[in-house]
N, C-alpha and C positions, 0 to 999 in steps of 0.2 A: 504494500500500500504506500502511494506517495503522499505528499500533504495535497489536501484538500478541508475540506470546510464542512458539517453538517447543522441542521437542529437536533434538537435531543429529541421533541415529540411534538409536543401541542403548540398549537398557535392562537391568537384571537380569533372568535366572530364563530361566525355557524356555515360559512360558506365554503363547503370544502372541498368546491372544484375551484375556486380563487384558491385557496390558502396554498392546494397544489400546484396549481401554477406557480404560485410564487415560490413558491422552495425548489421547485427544477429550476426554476429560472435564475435566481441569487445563488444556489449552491454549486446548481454543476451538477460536478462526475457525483457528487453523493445523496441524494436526493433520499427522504424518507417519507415512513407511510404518516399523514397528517395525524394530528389528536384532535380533536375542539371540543374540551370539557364543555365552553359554553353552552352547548347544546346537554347539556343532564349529566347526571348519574348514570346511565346508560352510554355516556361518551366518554366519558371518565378514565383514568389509568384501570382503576379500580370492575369498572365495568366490562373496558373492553378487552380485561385479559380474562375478564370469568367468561364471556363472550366466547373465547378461543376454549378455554376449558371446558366441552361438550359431555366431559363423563360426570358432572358433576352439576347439579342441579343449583340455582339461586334464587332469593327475590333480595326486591328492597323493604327495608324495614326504618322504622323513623331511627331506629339508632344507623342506618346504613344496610348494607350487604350482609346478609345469610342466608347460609348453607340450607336448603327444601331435598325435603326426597325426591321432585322434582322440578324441571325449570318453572320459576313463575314467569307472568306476564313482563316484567321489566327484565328477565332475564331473556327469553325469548327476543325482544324487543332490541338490548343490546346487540347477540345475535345478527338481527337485521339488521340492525344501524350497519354493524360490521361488513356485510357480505353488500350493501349498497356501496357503502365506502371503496370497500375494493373492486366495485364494476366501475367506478367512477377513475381508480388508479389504473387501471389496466385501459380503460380508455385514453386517459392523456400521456400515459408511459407509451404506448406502443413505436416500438421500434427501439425504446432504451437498452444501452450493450453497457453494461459496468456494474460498478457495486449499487445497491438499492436497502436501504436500512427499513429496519422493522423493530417494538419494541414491546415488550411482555413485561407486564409489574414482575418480579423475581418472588421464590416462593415466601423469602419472610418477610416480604413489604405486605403478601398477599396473606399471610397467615396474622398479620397484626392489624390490618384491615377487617377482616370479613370475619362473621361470627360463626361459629358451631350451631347444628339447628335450637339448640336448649340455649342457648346464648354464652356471651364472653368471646372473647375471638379464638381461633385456629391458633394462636400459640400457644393457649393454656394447656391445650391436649398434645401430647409427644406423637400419638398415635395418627389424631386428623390431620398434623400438619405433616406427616412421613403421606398419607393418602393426598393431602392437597398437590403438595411437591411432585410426586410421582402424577397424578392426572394432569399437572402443570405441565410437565415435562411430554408427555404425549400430546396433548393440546398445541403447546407451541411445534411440537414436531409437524404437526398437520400442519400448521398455520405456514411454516415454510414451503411446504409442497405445494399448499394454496395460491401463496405470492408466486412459487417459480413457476407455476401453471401460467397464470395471469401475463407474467412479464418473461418470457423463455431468456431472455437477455440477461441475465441481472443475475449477478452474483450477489446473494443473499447476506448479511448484516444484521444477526440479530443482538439487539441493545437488552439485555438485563437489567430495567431499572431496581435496585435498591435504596431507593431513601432511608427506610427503617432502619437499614440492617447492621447500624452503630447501635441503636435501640434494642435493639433484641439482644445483642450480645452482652451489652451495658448491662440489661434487668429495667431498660426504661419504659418501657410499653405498659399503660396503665389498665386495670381492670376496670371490667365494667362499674364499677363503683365511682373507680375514681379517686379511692381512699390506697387504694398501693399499688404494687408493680409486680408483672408476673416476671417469675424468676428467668436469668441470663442463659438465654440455649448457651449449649457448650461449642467452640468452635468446630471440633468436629462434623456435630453434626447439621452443624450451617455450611459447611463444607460439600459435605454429602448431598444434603438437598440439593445445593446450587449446581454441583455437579451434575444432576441428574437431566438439569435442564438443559445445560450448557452442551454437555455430553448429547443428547436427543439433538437438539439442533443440528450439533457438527456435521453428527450423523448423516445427514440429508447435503451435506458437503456447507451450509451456515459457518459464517466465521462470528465470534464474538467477544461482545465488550460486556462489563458488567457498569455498569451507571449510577453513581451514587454522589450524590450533590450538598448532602450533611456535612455538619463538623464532623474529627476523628474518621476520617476517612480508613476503615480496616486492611488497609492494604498487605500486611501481616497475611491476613486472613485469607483472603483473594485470590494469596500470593501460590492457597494451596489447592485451590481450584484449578481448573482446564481453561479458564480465561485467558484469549487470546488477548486483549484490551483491558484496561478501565477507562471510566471518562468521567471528571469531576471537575466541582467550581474550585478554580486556581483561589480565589479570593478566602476561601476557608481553611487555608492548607497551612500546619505550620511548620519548624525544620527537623523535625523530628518525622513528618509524612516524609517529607523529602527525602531522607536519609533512605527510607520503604521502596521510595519511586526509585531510587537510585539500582537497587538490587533489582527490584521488577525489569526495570529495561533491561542490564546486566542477561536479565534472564530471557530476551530477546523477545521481549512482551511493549505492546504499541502501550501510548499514549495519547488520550483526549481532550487537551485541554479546553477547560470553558473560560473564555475569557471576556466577555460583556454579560452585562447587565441582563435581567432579566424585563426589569422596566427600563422605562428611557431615562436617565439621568440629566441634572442640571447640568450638566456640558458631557456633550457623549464624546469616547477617544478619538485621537485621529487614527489614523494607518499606522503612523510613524509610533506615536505613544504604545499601539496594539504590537508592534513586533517587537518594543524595547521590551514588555515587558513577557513577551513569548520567548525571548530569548536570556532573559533573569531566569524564569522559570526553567527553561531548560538547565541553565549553569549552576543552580542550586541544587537539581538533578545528578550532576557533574558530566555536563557535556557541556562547552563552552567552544567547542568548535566547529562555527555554521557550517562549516561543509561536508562536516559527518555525522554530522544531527542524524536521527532516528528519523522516519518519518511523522510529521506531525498532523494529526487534525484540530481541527480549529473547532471552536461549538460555544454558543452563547452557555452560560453559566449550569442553567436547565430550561425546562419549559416556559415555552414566551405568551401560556394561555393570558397571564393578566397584564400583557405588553398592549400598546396602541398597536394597529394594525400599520401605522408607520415604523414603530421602532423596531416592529419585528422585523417586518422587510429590511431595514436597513443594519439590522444586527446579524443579521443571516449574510447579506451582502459585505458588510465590514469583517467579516470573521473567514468569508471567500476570497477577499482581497489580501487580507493577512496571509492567506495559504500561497496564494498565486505571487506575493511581493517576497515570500522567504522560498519559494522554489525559483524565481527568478535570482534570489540572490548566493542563493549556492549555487545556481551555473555560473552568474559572472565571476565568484574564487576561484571554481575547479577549473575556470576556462583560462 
């Protein structure tokens, strides 16, 4: 993979034959499948990986998502939103020849989300979340076959998000109460699960990243997965991740960096500002020299759902310029 540029997932608005336009359009060679929470809970990270998850039944409940012995109506529903989405991608992809990203919430974001049918969520129980993870893992296995059906071109990218997954391993994920926290899975078997997913993808010839945009970024942890990538917000990281990133590369594993905002800021960077500091980032890494940098991708921080529909485009467009001005500048060294 050379440098180029993605989003992570979701954009503004509810239009999401615009939104795809506009992300083939600003990013290029890397193009992903849109989000637009905007449009519900049915659209949601949350939704639209239970969506993929076809062996396992859902609805919505006022606390959120729970596990039914069968699908309910808002599960169903997600479902559709999904399979319209993708007649919508395969119509304005056609004829795309490259990599094409896709993203699955990861099993402990989805097990500290979504409830057991009696309630509490999926990480209370050792047992539902080994069955969530494992029907996770076949789910998104389909969901690749699905995409490479659609787009024959496209070499498949599937993005693992993990938000929680400093949460879960902390003991931070609160009870339904509210009053404590359920206990810190052990790393192993966050390990395990992730692999399960990771692993099923590959399977299908999928390269992947795992995605995690929290503080304490577990890179430690990651490190003992099948993860071909991570991709996190630079702005959270402190030199102690760095120290982590360092051996990651070391062990010939990409890097993602997020480098804008997710909203628009009182004065947004320039180019020049976005390479200084993609190029700190790397040297804190310990590679300080641009002409043998790793390959980089560029990516807004995380999802641009609560961005203006101006800043996203332009934050997708700034983070494709930063890929295209540091592959330009390691041909004028080498040359």
């Amino acid at each position: 993979m050379t440098n180029a540029a993605t989003g992570i997932g979701s954009m503004p608005g509810e239009d999401y034959a615009e939104s795809t336009r506009i992300v083939g359009g600003e990013v290029g060679d890397l193009p992903h499948l849109v989000e637009l929470p905007s449009r519900g809970p049915t659209a949601s990270m949350i939704g639209r990986t239970l969506a993929v998850v076809s062996e396992l039944g859902a609805d919505l409940q006022p606390a959120g998502w729970r596990l039914t012995d069968s699908p309910g109506l808002d599960h169903r529903r997600a479902k559709s939103l999904l399979g319209h989405d993708l007649d919508v991608t395969e119509e304005l992809a056609q004829g795309h020849v490259g990599q094409f990203k896709v993203q699955v919430t990861g099993p402990w974001t989805l097990a500290a989300a979504v409830e057991r049918p009696r309630g509490d969520k999926i990480v209370a129980d050792s047992g539902a979340r080994r069955d969530l993870a494992q029907a996770l893992a076949e789910g998104a296995r389909d969901h690749v076959v699905a995409v490479q059906r659609r787009i024959p071109g496209a070499q498949i990218v599937v993005q693992v998000d993990e938000p929680s997954l400093p949460a879960v391993l902390g003991g931070g994920i609160a009870t339904a109460s509210g009053f404590h926290r359920h206990r810190a899975v052990e790393p192993a078997e966050a390990v395990r699960a992730l692999d399960w997913v990771l692993e099923a993808v590959a399977s299908e010839g999928a390269s992947t990243v795992v995605h995690c945009c929290g503080s304490h970024l577990p890179v430690a942890v990651l490190a003992q997965t099948s993860a071909g990538a991570v991709s996190f917000d630079v702005a959270q990281l402190d030199q102690l991740v760095y120290d982590d990133l360092g051996r990651w590369v070391d062990d010939d594993r990409g890097v993602w960096l997020g480098m804008l905002p997710t909203t628009e800021p009182h004065t947004a960077p320039t180019e020049a500002e976005l390479m200084r500091a993609v190029l700190e980032c790397w040297s804190r890494v310990g590679h300080s020299n641009v002409e043998t940098l790793p390959p980089t991708i560029v990516t807004p921080g995380c999802g641009l759902a609560a961005a203006t529909p101006r800043w996203a485009r332009r934050a997708l467009g700034l983070c494709a310029q930063v890929a295209r001005s540091l592959s330009v500048e390691q041909g004028r060294i080498s040359a």
